[in-house]
C-alpha positions in Angstrom: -18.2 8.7 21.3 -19.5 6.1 19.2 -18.0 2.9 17.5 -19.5 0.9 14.6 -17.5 -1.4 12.5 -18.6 -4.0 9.0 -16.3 -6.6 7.9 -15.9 -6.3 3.8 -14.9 -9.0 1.9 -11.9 -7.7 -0.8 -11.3 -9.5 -3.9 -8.3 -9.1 -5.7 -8.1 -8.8 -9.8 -6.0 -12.1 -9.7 -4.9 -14.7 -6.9 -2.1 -13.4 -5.1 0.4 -15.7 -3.9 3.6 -15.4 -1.9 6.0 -17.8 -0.6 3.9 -18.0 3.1 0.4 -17.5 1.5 -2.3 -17.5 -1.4 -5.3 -14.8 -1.4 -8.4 -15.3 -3.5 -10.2 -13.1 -1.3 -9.6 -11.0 2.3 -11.4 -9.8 5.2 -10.6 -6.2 6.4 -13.2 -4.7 9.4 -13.8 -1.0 8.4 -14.2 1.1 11.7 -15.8 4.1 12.2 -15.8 6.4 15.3 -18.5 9.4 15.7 -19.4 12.3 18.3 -22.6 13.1 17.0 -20.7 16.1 15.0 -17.5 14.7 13.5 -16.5 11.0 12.3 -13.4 9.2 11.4 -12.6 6.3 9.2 -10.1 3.5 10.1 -9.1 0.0 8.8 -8.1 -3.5 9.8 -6.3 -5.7 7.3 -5.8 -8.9 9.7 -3.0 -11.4 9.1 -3.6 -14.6 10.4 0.8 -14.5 10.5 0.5 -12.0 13.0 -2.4 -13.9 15.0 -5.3 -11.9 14.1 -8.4 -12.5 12.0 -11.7 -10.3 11.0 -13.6 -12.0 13.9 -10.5 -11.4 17.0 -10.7 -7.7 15.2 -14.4 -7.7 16.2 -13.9 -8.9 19.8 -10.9 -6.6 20.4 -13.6 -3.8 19.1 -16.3 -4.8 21.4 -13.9 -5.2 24.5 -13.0 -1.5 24.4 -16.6 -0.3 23.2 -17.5 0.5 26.4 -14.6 2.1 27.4 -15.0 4.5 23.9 -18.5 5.3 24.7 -17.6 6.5 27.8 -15.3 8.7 26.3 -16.0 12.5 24.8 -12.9 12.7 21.8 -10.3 11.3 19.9 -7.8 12.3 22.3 -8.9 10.5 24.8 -8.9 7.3 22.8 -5.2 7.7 21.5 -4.3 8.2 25.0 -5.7 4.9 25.8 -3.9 3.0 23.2 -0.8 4.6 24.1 -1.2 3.4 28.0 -2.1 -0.1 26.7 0.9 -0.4 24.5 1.8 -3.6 23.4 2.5 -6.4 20.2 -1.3 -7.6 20.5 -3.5 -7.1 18.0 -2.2 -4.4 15.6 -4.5 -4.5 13.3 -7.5 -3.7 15.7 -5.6 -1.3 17.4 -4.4 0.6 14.1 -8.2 0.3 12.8 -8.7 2.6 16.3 -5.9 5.1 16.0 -6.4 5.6 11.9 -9.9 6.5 13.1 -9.2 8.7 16.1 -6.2 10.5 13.7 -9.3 10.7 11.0 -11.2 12.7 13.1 -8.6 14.8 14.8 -7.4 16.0 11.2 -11.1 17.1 10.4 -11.2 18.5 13.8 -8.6 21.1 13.3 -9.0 21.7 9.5 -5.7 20.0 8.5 -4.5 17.0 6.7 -2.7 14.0 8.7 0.8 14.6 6.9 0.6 18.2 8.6 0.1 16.8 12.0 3.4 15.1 11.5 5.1 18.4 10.2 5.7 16.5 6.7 6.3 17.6 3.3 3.6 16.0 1.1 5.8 16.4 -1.9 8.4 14.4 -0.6 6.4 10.7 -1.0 9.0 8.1 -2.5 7.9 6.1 -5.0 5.7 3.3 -4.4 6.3 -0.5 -5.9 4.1 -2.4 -7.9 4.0 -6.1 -6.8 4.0 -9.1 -9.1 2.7 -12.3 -6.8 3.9 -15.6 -7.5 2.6 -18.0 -10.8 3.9 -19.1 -13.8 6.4 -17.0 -15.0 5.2 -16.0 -18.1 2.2 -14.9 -16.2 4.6 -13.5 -13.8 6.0 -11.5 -16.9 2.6 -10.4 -18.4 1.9 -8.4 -15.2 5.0 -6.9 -14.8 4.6 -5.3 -18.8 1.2 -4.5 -17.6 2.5 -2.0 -15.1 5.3 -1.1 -17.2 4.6 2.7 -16.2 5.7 1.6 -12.5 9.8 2.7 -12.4 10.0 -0.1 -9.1 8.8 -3.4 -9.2 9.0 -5.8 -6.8 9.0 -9.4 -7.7 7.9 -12.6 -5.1 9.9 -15.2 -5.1 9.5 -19.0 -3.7 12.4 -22.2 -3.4 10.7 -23.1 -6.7 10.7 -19.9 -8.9 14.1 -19.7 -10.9 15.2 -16.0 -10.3 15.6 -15.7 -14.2 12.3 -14.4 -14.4 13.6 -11.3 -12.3 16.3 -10.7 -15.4 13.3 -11.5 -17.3 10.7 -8.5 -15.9 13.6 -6.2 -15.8 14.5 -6.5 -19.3 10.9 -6.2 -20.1 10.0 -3.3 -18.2 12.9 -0.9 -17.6 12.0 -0.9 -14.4 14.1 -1.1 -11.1 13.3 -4.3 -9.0 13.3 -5.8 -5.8 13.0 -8.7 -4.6 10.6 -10.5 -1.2 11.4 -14.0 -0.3 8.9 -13.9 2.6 11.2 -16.4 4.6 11.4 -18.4 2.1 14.7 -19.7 1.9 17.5 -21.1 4.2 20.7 -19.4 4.4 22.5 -21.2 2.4 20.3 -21.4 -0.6 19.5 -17.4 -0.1 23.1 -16.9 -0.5 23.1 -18.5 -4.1 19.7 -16.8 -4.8 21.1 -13.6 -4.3 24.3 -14.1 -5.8 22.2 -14.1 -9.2 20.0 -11.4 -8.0 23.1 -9.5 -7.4 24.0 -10.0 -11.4 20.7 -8.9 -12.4 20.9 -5.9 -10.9 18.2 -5.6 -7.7 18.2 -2.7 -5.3 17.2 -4.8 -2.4 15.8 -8.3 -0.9 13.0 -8.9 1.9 13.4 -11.0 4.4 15.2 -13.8 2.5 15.2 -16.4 5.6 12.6 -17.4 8.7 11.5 -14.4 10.5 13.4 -15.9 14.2 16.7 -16.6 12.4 18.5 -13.4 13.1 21.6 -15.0 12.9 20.5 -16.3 9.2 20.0 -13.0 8.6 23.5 -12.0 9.8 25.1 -14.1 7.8 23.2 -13.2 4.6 23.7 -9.8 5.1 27.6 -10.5 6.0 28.2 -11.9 2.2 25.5 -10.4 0.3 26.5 -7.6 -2.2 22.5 -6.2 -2.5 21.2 -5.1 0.9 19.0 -6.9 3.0 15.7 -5.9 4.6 13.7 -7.3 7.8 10.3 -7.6 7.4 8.7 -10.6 9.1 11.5 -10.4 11.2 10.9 -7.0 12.6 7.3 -6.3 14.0 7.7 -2.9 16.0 10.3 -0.4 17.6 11.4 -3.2 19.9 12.6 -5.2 17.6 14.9 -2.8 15.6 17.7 -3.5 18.1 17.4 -6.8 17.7 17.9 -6.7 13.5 20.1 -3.7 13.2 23.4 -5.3 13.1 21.9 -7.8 10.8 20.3 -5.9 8.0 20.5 -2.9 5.8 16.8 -2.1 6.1 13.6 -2.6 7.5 9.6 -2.8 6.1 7.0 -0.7 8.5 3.2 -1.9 8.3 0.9 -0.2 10.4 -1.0 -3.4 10.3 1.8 -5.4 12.2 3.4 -2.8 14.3 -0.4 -1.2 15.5 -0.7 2.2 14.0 0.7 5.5 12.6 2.6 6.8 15.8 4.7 2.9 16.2 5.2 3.4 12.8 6.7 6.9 12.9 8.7 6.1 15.9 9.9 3.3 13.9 10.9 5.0 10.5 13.0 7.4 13.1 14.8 5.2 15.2 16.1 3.1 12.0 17.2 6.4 10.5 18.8 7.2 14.0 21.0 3.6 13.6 21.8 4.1 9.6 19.1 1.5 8.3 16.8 2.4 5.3 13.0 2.2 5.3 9.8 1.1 3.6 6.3 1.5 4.4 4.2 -1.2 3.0 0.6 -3.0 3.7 -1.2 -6.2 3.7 -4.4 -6.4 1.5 -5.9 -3.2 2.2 -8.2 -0.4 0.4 -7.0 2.7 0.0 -8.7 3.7 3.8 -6.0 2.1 5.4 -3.0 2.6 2.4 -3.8 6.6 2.5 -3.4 6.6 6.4 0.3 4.8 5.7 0.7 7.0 2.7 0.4 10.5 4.8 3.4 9.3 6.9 5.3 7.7 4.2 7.3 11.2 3.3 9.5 9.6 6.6 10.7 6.9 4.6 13.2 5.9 1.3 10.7 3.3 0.0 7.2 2.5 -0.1 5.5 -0.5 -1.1 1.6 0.5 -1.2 -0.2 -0.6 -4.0 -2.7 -3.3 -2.8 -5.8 -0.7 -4.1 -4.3 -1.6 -7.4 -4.4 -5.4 -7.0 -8.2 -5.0 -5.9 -11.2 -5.9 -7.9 -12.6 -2.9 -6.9 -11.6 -0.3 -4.0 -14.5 0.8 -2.1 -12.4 3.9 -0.9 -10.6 7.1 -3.2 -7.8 8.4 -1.4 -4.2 8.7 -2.0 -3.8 8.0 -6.0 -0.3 6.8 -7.8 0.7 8.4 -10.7 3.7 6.3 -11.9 4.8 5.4 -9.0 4.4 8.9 -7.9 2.0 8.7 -4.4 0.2 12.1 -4.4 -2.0 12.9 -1.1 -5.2 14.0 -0.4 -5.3 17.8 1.1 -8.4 17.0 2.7 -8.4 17.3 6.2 -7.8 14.1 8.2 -6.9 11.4 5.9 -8.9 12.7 2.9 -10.4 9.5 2.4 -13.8 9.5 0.6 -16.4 6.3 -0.4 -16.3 5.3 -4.2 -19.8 4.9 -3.6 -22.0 5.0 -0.8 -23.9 2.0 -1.2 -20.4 0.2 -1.1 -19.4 -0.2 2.7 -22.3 0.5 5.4 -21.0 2.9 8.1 -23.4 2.0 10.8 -23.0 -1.7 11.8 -21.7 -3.8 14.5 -23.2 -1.4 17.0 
């Protein structure tokens, strides 16, 4: 087989800011894998949280080049990043597997939800994010996507959560709430006391990702549920966050592909906890890989395409919410336009 890769610079119609960072613009490394006959399509959406950037995707690509072009099929590859296992680089490795799932689905004729034995009706409903400013910017947003029936609104130590009454009121809309670590116990605990008034369905990660005992405690005397996200990366951390939360966010970007991601939408359901699927800043490449599985889950969160200047792929689209898939085979992801993102680069 053959690899190629280009980084792509992705701008987003308006900074996006969270409590841990601030995005004018991101790097994701578009991968694409080939046997002469067939290709598939992956993505990396690096978090420099997580350790990982567009270049340490590159080098992680051109470490296992070798070993790829020594191979003849997708199924070899996934078998290697199965054996290799893992918290390293997830990005990189879920650019790989996305790719290698890509081309098994055109392979056989069938779309990736099939492979997984999933209904493609049954997508939940996908969020629309409003990223922290001023809040009658905050506010404006929100109205803009009033068609969205869940919102979820970031919140900081600074932001009063009045303007979560605020977009509710405006909007109609369910909500949600992501602290990204924001706040210390304590001062969650007050936080979400008012949340609770308003009305929220659920808060992310409302303390530092290594205080599981914060967590605990936020969890013990909170009356909206609590999910992990920082806090839990992969399968091997469920354990660890079960008896502390109600929930807990799945990124293919942080755990390192579809199949830890599927094994980790199961084994919460297994221990009672709920589930959502979310992304970093991706294009739809990567969000319609993450939307295929997302029928395993009670919440998604994948509507960075949206937030995008312009999205170089057409995928997965969202009608109110409403995630419909492809029925392509593989992911069913096609170029806007092919001038947009070179396929043949880095190799």
């Amino acid at each position: 087989m053959r690899i190629s890769y280009e980084i792509i610079e992705l701008v987003p119609r308006h900074v996006f800011r969270t409590a841990r960072t601030t995005s004018a613009t991101s790097e994701c490394v578009i991968v694409e894998l080939s046997d002469g006959e067939l290709f598939g399509s992956g993505e990396a959406a690096p978090s420099r949280y997580y350790g990982e950037t567009a270049e340490s995707v590159v080098y992680v690509l051109e470490r296992m080049r070798p070993a790829i072009e020594r191979m003849s099929n997708e199924s070899e590859l996934m078998a290697e990043l199965l054996s290799r296992g893992g918290t390293s680089d997830p990005a990189a490795r879920a650019s790989l597997e996305i790719a290698a799932y890509d081309m098994m689905g055109k392979r056989y004729g069938v779309p990736l939800h099939r492979h997984f034995e999933l209904d493609p009706a049954a997508t939940p409903l996908t969020t629309m994010s409003i990223g922290l400013d001023e809040p009658p910017v905050m506010l404006e947003k929100a109205v803009d996507a009033k068609g969205f029936p869940l919102i979820k609104v970031k919140l900081d130590n600074e932001t009063d959560v009045s303007i979560v009454a605020r977009i509710k009121e405006a909007t109609g809309a369910r909500v949600t709430v992501d602290a990204n670590c924001a706040w210390e116990p304590e001062v969650a605990l007050e936080k979400i006391a008012a949340l609770a008034e308003i009305g929220v369905e659920f808060v992310e990660q409302p303390v530092e990702a290594t205080d599981i005992a914060g967590l605990r405690m936020v969890r013990e005397h909170s009356r909206v549920p609590i999910f992990a996200d920082e806090s839990c990366r992969t399968s091997a951390d469920i354990p660890v966050v079960a008896d502390a939360v109600d929930g807990i966010v799945i990124k293919l970007m942080k755990c390192g592909g579809l199949l830890e991601a599927v094994r980790m939408a199961r084994m919460a359901k297994e221990r009672g906890l709920s589930t959502m699927i979310g992304c970093m800043l991706e294009t739809s490449l990567a969000l319609t890989a993450a939307a295929h599985i997302s029928p395993l889950v009670d919440y998604a969160d994948l509507d960075s395409g949206l937030l995008l200047e312009r999205d170089p792929y057409v995928g997965m689209t969202i009608d109110r919410g409403r995630m419909l898939l492809p029925d392509a085979p593989g992911l069913g992801v096609v170029l806007r336009d092919e001038t947009t993102v070179p396929r043949s680069h880095g190799g």
